[in-house]
C-alpha positions in Angstrom: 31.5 -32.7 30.9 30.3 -32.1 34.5 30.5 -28.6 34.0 28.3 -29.0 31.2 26.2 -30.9 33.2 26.0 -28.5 36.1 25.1 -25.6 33.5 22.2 -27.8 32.2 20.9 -28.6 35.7 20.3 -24.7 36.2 19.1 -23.9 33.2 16.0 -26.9 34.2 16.0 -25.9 37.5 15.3 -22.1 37.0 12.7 -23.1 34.1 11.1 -24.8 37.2 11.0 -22.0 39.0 9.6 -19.6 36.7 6.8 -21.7 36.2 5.7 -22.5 39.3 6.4 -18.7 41.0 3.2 -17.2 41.7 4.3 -14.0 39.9 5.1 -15.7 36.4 1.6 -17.7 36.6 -0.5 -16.7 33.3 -2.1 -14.2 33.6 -6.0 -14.7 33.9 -8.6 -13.8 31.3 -9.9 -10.3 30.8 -13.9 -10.7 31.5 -16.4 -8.8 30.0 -20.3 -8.4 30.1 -21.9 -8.1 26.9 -25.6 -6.8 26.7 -27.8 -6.5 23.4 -31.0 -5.1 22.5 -32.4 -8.3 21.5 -34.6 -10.6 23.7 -34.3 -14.7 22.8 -37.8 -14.5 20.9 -35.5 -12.0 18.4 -33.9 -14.4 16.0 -31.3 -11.3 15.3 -30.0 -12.2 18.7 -28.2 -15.2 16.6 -25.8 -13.1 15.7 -24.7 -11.7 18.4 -24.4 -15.3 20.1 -22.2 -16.4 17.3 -19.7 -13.9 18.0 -19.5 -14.0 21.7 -19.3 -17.9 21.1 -16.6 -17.3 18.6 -14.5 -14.9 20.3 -14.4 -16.7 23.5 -12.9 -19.6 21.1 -10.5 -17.5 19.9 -9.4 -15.3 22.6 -9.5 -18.3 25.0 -7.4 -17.4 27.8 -6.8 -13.8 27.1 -10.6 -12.7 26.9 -13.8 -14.2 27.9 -17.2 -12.9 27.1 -20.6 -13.1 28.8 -23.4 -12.5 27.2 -26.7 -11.0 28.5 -30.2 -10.5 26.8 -32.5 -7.4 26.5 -34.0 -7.5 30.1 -31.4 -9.4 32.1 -29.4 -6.9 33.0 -30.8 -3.2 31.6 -33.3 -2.7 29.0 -33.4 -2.6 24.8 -33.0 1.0 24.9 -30.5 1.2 28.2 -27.9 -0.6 26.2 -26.0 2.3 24.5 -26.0 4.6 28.0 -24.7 1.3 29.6 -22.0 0.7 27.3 -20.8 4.4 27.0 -21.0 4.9 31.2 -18.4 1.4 31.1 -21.3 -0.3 33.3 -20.9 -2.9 31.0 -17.7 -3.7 28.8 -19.9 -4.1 25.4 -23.3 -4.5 23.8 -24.9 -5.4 20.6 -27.2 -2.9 18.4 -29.0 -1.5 15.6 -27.5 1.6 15.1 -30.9 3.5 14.1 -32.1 2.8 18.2 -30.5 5.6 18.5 -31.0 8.4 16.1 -32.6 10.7 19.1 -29.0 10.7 20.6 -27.7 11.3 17.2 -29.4 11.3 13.4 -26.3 10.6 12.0 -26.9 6.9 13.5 -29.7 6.3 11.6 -27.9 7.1 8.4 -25.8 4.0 9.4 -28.9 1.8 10.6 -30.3 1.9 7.2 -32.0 4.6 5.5 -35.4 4.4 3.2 -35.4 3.6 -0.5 -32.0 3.6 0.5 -28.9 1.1 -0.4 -29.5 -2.5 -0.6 -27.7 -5.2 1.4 -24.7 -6.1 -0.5 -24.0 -2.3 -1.3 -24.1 -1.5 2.5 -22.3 -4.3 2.6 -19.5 -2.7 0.3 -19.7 0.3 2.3 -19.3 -1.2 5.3 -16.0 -2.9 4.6 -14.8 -1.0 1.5 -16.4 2.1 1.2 -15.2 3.6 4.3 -18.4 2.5 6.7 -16.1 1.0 9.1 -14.2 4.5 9.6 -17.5 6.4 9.4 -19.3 4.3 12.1 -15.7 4.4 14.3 -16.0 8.7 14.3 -20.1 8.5 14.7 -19.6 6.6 18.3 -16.3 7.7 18.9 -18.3 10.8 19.7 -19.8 8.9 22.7 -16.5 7.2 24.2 -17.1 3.8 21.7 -15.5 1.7 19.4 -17.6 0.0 17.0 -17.5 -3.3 15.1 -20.2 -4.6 12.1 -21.8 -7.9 13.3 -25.1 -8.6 11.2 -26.4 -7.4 8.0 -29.8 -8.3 6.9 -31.5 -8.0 3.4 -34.3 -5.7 3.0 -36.8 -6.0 5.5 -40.2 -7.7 4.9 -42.6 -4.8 4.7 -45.5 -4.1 6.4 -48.0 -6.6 7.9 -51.5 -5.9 9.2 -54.9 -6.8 7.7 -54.8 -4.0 5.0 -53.6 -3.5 1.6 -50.9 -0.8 1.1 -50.9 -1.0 -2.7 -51.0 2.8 -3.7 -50.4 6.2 -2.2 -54.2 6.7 -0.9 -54.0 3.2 0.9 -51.7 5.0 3.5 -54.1 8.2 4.2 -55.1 8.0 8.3 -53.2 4.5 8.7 -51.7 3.8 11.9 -48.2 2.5 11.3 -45.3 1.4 13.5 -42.2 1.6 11.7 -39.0 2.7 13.7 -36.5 5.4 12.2 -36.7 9.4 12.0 -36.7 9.5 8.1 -39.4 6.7 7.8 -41.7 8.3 9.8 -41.7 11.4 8.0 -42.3 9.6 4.8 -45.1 8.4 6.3 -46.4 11.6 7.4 -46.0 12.5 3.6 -48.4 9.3 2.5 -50.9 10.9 5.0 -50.0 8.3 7.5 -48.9 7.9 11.2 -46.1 6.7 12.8 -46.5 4.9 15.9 -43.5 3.6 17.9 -43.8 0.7 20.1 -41.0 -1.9 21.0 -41.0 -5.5 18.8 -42.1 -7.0 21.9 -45.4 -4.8 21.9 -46.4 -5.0 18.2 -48.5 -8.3 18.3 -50.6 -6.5 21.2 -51.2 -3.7 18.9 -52.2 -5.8 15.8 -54.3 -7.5 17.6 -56.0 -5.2 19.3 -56.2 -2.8 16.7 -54.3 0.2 17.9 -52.3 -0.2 14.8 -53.4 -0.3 11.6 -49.9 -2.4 10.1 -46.5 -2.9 11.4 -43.0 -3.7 10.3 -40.4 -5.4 12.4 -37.7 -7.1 10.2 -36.7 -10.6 8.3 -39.7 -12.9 7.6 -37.9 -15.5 10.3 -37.8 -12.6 12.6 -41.6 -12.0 12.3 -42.7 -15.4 12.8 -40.8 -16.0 15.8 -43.1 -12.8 17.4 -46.2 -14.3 16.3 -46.9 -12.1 13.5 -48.6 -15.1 11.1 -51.4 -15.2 14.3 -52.7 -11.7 14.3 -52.4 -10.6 10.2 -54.2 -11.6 7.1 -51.6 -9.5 4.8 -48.5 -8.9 4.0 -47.1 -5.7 2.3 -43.9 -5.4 0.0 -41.4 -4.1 -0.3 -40.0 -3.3 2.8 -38.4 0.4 1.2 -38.3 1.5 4.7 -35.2 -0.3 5.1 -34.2 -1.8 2.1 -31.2 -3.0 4.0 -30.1 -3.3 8.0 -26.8 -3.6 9.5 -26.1 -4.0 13.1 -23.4 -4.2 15.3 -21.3 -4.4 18.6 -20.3 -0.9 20.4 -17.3 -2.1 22.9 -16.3 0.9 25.8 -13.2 2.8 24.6 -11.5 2.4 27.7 -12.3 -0.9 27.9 -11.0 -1.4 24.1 -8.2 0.3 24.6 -7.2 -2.5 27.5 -7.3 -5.6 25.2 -3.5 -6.2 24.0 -3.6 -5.4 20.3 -3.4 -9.5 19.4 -6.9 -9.7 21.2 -7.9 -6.5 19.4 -7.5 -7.6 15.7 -9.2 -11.2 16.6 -12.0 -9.6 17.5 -12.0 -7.5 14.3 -11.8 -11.1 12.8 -14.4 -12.5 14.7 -16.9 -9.8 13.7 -16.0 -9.9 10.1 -16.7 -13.6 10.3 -19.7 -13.0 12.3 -21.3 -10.7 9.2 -20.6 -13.2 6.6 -22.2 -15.8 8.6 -25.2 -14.2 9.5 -25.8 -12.8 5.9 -26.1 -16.2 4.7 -28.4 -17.0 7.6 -30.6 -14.7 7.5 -30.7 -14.8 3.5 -31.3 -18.8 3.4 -34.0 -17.9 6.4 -35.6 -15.3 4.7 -36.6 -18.2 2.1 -38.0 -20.9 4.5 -40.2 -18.5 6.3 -41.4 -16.4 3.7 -43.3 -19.9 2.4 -44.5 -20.3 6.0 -46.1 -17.1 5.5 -47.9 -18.0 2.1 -48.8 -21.7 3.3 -50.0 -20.1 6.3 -52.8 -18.1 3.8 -51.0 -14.9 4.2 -52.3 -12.7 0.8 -48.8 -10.5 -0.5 -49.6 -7.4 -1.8 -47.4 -4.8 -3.8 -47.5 -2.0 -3.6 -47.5 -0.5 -7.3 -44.6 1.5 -9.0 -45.6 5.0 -9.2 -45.9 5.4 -5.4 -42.7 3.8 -4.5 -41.1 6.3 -6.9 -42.4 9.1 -4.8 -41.4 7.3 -1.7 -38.2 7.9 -3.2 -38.4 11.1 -3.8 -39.7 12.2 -0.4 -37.1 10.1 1.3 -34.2 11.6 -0.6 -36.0 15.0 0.3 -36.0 14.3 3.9 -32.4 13.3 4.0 -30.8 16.3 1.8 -33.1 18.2 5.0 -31.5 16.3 8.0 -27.9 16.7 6.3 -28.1 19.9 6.2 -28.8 20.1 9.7 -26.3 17.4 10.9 -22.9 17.6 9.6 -21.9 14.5 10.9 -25.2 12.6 9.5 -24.6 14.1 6.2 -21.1 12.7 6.1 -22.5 9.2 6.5 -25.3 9.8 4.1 -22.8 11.0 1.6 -20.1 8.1 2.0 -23.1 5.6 1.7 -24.4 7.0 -1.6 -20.9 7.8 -3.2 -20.5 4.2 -2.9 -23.6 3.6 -4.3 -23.1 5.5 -6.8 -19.8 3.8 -8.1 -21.5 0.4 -7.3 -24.1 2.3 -9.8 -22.1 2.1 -13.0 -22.4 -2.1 -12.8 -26.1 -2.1 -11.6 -27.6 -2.6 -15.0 -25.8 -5.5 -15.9 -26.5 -7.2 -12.8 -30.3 -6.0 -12.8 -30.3 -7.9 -15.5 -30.1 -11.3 -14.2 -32.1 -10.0 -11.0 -35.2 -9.1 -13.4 -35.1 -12.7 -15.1 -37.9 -14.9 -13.9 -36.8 -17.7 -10.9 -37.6 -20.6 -12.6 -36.3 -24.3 -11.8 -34.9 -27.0 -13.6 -36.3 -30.4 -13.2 -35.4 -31.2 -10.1 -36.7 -34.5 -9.4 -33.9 -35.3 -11.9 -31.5 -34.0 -10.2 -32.5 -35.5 -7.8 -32.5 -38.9 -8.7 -28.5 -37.6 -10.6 -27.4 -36.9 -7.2 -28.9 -39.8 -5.3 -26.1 -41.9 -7.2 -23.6 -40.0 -5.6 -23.9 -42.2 -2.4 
């Protein structure tokens, strides 16, 4: 029995140790600095807060995140160089920022007339887009992880009406990506690049004609409503957006592979999230927009058909050029093109007319829940 005793005495004796020695002491968290593209006044910075919030939960301990705004540290378009150089451990984008390092990202950005959001959305996670966008910036020394993806975008805004092909002949537009703007170039228009922070300036003041930027929410929140009488759909210059977080390779390849596949979680997490924000958002501020006076107009069929058709044009061109962007062009419409074979039947609900029940009734049903 004492023996016993004695045995059981330096068994809770040497756990003491161990916990107390400087050398066994937890190790402390892995920090990093995370930069993104977006400014505060970007509502697409949501996202990106979300997953640094929700990895820092998760990985508590092990990994902790800081997260830095367009400006605070290096600029919107400083973010890739920093993250590739290891400056900075990780930053949020939108892949098509960056098509003048590499067209092949802005075949993952979004392309025009091209997939919509829940058949990027397949891509992304089922038809190979996470392997495809893991090779495009494992080029540059990056891993990369799918945070946000929005619907399509809300088209142009400006005080004109872009309702057929010769409503676009000496316009002025700013619309970002290398496709779009050669689209444009085919309507007889311009492309004009300026920043998101810059495009209230040029509405107002006339250097451009119309603009696009992204989600309704996303346009009010940069003053749009203030400075345009009219708003032009759809947005076919990006019919959908996805965006993302580009983490150093090296520093990626330092996270202990727990922390590694909770951040794959987090992100996942993150894109469902933020689809359903963006979606329900889309909704609130579109009717700002109308109640604000805000006149939609469509632009007819005939010339969105032939939008098609010179953005299909333009693509087939660049692939043939860029090997690497014609493998991403070509995963994202082979999986459009099995998503292709349902499309009808679910175009079929889509065309219905959105009409409501009575919903004072339901109302009134629900109220009697309480």
């Amino acid at each position: 029995m004492k023996k016993s005793l004695t045995v059981i005495l330096a068994v809770f004796l040497a756990i003491i140790f161990l916990a107390v020695s400087p050398q066994y002491v937890a190790a402390k968290p892995i920090k990093w600095k995370v930069v993104t593209t977006w400014t505060p006044a970007i509502t697409l910075i949501k996202a990106d807060e979300y997953f640094v919030k929700l990895a820092n939960e998760m990985c508590k301990g092990e990994l902790e995140m800081k997260l830095y705004s367009a400006g605070q540290l290096v600029s919107s378009f400083e973010v890739f160089d920093t993250v590739r150089s290891g400056t900075v451990q990780a930053g949020f984008d939108w892949p098509g920022y960056w098509a003048g390092k590499n067209t092949a990202f802005g075949a993952i950005g979004g392309l025009p007339a091209g997939p919509i959001q829940m058949d990027l959305l397949t891509w992304a996670l089922r038809g190979g887009g996470d392997e495809i966008a893991a090779e495009v910036y494992g080029k540059y020394g990056m891993m990369y992880l799918y945070t946000n993806l929005i619907s399509c975008e809300s088209g142009l805004r400006g005080k004109k009406a872009f309702v057929k092909k010769n409503d676009f002949k000496g316009a002025k537009i700013r619309m970002s990506g290398m496709i779009q703007g050669k689209v444009l170039k085919d309507l007889g228009a311009a492309q004009v690049m300026v920043s998101g922070q810059e495009i209230y300036q040029g509405l107002e003041k006339g250097v451009i004609d119309a603009a696009e930027f992204s989600t309704p929410d996303n346009d009010w929140s940069l003053g749009f409503q203030e400075v345009t009488s009219v708003w032009n759909v759809p947005g076919w210059h990006q019919p959908a957006s996805i965006c993302g977080i580009m983490i150093n390779k090296k520093a990626w390849n330092a996270l202990p592979p727990n922390v590694q596949r909770k951040l794959k979680i987090v992100a996942d997490a993150t894109l469902a999230k933020n689809m359903a924000y963006y979606n329900y958002a889309s909704g609130i501020y579109s009717k700002k927009f109308i109640d604000k006076g805000i006149k939609v107009e469509t632009l007819d069929d005939s010339t969105l058909k032939e939008i098609q058709g010179y953005a299909y044009k333009h693509i087939v061109e660049e692939a043939k050029k860029n090997p690497l962007f014609a493998k991403v062009a070509l995963s994202l419409f082979d999986t459009a093109r099995v998503i292709s074979y349902w499309r009808p039947a679910e175009v079929s609900m889509l065309k219905r007319k959105i009409e409501l029940p009575d919903m004072d009734a339901l109302q009134k049903a629900a109220e009697k829940a309480k």
